[in-house]
C-alpha positions, -999 to 999 in steps of 0.1 A, spaced: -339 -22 5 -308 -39 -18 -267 -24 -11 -271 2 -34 -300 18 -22 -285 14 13 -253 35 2 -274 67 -9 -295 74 18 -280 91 49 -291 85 89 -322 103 88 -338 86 55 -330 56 71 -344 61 106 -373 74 89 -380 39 65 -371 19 100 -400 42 114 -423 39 80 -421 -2 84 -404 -2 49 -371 -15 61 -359 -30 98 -329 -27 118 -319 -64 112 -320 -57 73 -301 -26 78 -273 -43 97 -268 -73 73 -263 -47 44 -238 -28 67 -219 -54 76 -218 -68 33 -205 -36 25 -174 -37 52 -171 -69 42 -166 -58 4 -143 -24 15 -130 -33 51 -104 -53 42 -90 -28 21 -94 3 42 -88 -10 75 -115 9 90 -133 -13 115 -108 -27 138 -108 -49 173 -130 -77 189 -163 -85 172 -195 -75 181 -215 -95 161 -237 -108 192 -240 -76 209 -252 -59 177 -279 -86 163 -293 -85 202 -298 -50 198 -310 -50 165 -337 -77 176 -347 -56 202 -377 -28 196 -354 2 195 -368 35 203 -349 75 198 -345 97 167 -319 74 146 -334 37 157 -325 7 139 -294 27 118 -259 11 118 -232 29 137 -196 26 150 -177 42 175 -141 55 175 -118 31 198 -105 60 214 -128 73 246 -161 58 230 -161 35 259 -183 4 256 -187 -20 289 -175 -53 283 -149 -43 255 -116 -30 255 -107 4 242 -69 2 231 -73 41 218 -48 24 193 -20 17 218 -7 -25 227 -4 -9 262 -41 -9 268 -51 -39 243 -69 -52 274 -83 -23 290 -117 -37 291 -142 -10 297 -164 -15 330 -192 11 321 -202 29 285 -191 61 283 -216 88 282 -213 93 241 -220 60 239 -249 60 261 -262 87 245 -258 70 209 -275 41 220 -301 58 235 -309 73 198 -317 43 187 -286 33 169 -271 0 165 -231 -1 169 -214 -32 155 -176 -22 157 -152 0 165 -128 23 143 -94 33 135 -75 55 154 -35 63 158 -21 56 193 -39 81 220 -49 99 191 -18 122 185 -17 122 149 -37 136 118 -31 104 101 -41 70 113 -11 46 113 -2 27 143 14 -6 149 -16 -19 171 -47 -13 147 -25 -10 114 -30 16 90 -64 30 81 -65 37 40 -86 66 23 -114 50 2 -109 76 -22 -75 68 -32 -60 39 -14 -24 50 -14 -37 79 9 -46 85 45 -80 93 58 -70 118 82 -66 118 122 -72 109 145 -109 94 136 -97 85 103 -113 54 102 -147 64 113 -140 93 81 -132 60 57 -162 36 69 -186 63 58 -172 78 28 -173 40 14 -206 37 26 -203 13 54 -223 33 75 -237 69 71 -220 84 101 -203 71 125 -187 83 161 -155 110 162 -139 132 184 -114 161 184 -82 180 204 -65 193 179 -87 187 147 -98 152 145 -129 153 133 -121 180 108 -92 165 92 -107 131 82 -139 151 71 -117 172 52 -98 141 38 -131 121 30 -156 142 17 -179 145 46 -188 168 71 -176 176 107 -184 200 137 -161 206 166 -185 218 190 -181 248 214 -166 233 244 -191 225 269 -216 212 244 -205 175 243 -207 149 269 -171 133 287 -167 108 314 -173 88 331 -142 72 329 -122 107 323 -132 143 329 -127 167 302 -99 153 282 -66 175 271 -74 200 298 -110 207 279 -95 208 246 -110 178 231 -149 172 222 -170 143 211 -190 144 182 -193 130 144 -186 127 110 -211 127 84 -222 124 46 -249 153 54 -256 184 72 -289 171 90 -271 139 100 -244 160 122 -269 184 135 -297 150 148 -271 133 162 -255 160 174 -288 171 190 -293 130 207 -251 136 218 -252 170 229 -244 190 267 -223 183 290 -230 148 316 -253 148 341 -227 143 367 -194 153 374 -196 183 351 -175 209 345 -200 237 336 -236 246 342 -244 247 307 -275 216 296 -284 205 265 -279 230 238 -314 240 214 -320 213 192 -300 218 161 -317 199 133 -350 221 141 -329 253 132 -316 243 95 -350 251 83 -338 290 93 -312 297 68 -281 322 82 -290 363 73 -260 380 55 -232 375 70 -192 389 71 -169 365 67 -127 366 65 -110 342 48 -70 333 47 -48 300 38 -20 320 54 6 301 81 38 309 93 37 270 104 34 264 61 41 295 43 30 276 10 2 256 10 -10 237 -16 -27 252 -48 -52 230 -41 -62 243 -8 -61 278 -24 -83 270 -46 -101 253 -18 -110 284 -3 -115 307 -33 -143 283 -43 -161 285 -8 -156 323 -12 -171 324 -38 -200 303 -34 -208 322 -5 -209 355 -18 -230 339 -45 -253 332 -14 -250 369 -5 -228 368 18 -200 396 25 -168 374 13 -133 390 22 -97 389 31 -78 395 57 -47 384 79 -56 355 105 -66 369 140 -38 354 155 3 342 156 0 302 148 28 295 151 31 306 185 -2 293 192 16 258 176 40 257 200 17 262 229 -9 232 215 22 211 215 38 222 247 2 213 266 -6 180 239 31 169 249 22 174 286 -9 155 287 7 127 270 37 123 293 8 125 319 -12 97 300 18 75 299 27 73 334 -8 67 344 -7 38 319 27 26 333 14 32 371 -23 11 362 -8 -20 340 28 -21 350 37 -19 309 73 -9 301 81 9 272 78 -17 245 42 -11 248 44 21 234 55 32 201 85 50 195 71 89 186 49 85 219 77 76 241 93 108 221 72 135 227 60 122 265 96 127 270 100 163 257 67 169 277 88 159 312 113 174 305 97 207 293 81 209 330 51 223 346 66 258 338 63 255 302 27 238 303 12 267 326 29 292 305 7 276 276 -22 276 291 -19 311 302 -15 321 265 -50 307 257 -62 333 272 -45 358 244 -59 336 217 -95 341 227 -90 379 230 -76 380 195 -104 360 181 -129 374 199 -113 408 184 -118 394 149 -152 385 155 -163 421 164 -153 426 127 -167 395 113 -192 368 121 -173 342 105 -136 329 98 -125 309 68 -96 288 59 -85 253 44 -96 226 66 -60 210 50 -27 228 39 -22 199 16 -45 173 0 -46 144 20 -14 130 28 7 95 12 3 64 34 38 66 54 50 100 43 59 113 71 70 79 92 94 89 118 129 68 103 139 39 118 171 49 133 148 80 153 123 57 160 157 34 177 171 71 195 133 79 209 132 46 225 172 52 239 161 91 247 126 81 264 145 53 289 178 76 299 155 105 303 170 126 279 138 150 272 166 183 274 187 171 246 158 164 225 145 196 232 180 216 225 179 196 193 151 220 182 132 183 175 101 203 190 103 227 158 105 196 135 75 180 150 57 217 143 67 211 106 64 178 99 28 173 120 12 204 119 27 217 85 -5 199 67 -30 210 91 -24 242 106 -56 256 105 -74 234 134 -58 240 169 -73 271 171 -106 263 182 -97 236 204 -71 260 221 -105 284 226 -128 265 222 -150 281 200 -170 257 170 -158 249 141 -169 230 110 -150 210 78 -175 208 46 -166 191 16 -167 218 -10 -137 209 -31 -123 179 -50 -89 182 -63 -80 174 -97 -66 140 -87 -99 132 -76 -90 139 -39 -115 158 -11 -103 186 5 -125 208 27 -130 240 41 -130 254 73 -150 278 90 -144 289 123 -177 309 149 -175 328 182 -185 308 213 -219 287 210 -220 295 171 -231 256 164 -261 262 151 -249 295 130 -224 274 113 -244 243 109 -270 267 89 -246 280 70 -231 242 62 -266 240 49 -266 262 28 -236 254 10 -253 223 9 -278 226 -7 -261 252 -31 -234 226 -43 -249 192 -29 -225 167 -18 -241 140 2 -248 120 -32 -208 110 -36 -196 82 -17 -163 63 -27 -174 33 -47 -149 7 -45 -165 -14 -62 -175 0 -102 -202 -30 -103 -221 -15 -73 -224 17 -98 
């Protein structure tokens, strides 16, 4: 197998020619690592120590699970592996070496697959973008002026340039959907319950965060969601095991369904024409599948529902801080500027306003769950926007200067009278509105690349399922699939390698 037959095929062709003889783990490594040495140091994708020896070990080993002998990477941001650090993009924990893998990565490795490095990600994860002054920033392979997404946005660039076929995500407010939406791939958010955490954490984000994937194909979600999948074996949180194997249950394409769709926010009362037009194709390529296709107003107040996501993200971050501060005795240099910010409004917003939030979750689910007596599905743009400009919406220096003054004086009231919480709504969540819902309830939701704006830019869809719908909207995925196929488009850097 040459590079350019290595950047069409997906996980599962690739497993299955490690499997056939026709290719071995070794050779598929060497080719991964030549093409992140031809894209990486543009993108910025694969970050941190090397882990050159660990990976030709294992690739000289006789691997054994569903995906053996296929190149992977992990997210550096709770994809724990023993023996290297996890910075989860922040210079307070540069040396936060990990003691144990973390049950993802366990799991990954036990399907066979070979990880060689670790991705992108903004500090703890609290963006849709990934810029950070630790790992640098992470550059969309489409367009190189643009971001990939957040917070896994450079696990979404190493495989739309085809350093790998998938690679290792996860998600508390839409980061696996975003950079799938900003890359051209696909990503499911799982029901909650359905992915592994631990053992170095319990459920992250008080349960509002799930592990997972992004992908150039349907089947390569639903097999390695089906070696990732259930909860751990210890210190679990529900009763619920291993979900029913996903990739069996593409064969079995989705009956008629009813679906809703709507691009309408309060949070962006305009959104792009391109995510429009995002969502009237998908409409109407399902109702060309026979589907019942129609709209309707969104189940539910977002911005309200913005304001709680924040209130708890906020929260768990001031929580996430001190812990850091209390473990490594870091001041705040080590964090950046819009961290300090926010884990300051969450002090100072108190344990009133967090349990108020959380209460409202409950009212979320009732009005989804309401919506989905009507319909079995609901649509929307993965993105209000097309992916974002590298640095467009950088916090200005002199606020980056007065978080740093507000965060050591204490000052989380002032910022909060300010009506800075409002700003952070707009400027954060004003380009992806659409994805906090099913972490706040966490119900399933999936990101397919179904649109390419003019400029040349993906920008995906959304569609949102009722509690344990996985393997509904992972059909369905396939469908569209296989209807407007996808998985041949990867960003070519490199016109030669055409």
């Amino acid at each position: 197998m040459d590079l350019a037959e290595y950047l069409t095929c997906d996980a599962t062709t690739l497993a299955s020619r490690v499997a056939a003889g026709e290719v071995t783990a070794p050779e598929l490594l060497a080719l991964a690592r030549e093409r992140a040495a031809q894209v990486n140091p543009r993108l910025n994708a694969i970050v941190g120590a090397s882990m050159d020896a660990i990976a030709d070990a294992r690739a000289g080993q006789p691997l054994q699970g569903a995906f053996a002998g296929v190149p992977f990477l992990i997210k550096d941001l709770q994809q724990e592996y023993a023996g290297l650090a996890t910075t989860s993009g922040s210079r307070s924990l540069a040396h936060d070496v990990a003691t144990e893998h973390a049950v993802v990565t366990e799991r990954f490795l036990d399907a066979g697959l070979v990880i060689f490095g670790k991705t992108n990600a903004p500090e703890f994860g609290a963006k849709g973008i990934t810029e950070d002054s630790l790992l640098g920033t992470a550059r969309n392979p489409w367009n190189l002026d643009h971001t990939p997404g957040g917070s896994s946005g450079g696990s979404g660039a190493a495989v739309a340039a085809g350093i790998v076929p998938a690679a290792g995500a996860n998600d508390g407010g839409g980061s696996i959907r975003i950079p799938a939406a900003c890359n051209g791939l696909v990503g499911l958010k799982v029901s909650r319950g359905l992915s592994p955490y631990g053992p170095q954490t319990g459920e992250s984000i008080f349960g509002l965060a799930v592990q997972g994937v992004v992908s150039r194909t349907v089947r390569d979600t639903a097999g390695l969601l089906d070696a990732v999948g259930g909860s751990p074996d210890r210190y679990a949180a529900y009763v619920a095991g291993r979900p029913a194997p996903f990739l069996d249950g593409l064969a079995e394409r989705p009956s008629k369904l009813r679906i809703g769709y709507s691009w309408s926010s309060s949070i962006n009362d305009s959104p792009d024409r391109e995510a429009v037009a995002a969502v009237e194709r998908a409409a109407a390529l399902l109702t060309e599948l026979g589907h019942e296709v129609e709209a309707t107003p969104p189940p539910h107040d977002d911005a309200a529902l913005a304001r709680d996501f924040l209130t708890i993200w906020f929260a768990h971050l001031y929580g996430q801080v001190t812990d850091i501060r209390r473990r490594f005795g870091v001041g705040n240099s080590a964090f950046e500027p819009d961290t300090l910010a926010v884990a300051e409004i969450g002090r100072a917003s108190g344990v009133g306003a967090l349990m108020h939030a959380l209460s409202r979750i409950a009212d979320y689910i009732h009005a989804l769950d309401d919506f989905f007596g009507r319909y079995d599905l609901f649509l929307t743009p993965t993105l209000a926007k097309p992916p974002l400009e590298v640095g467009s919406i950088d916090t200005p220096k002199p606020l980056q200067t007065a978080s740093r003054v507000i965060a050591k004086i204490r000052a989380g009231k002032l910022l909060n009278a300010t009506g800075v919480l409002d700003q952070l709504i707009s400027d954060n969540l004003g380009w992806v509105p659409y994805t906090q819902l099913a972490n706040l309830t966490g119900r399933p939701a999936i990101s397919v690349p179904v649109h390419w704006t003019e400029a040349g830019l993906p920008l995906g869809v959304q569609l949102v399922g009722p509690l344990a719908s996985d393997a509904l909207l992972l059909r369905l995925a396939a469908q569209l699939e296989e209807a407007q196929p996808w998985a041949h488009r990867y960003a070519d850097l490199d016109p030669a390698l055409r």
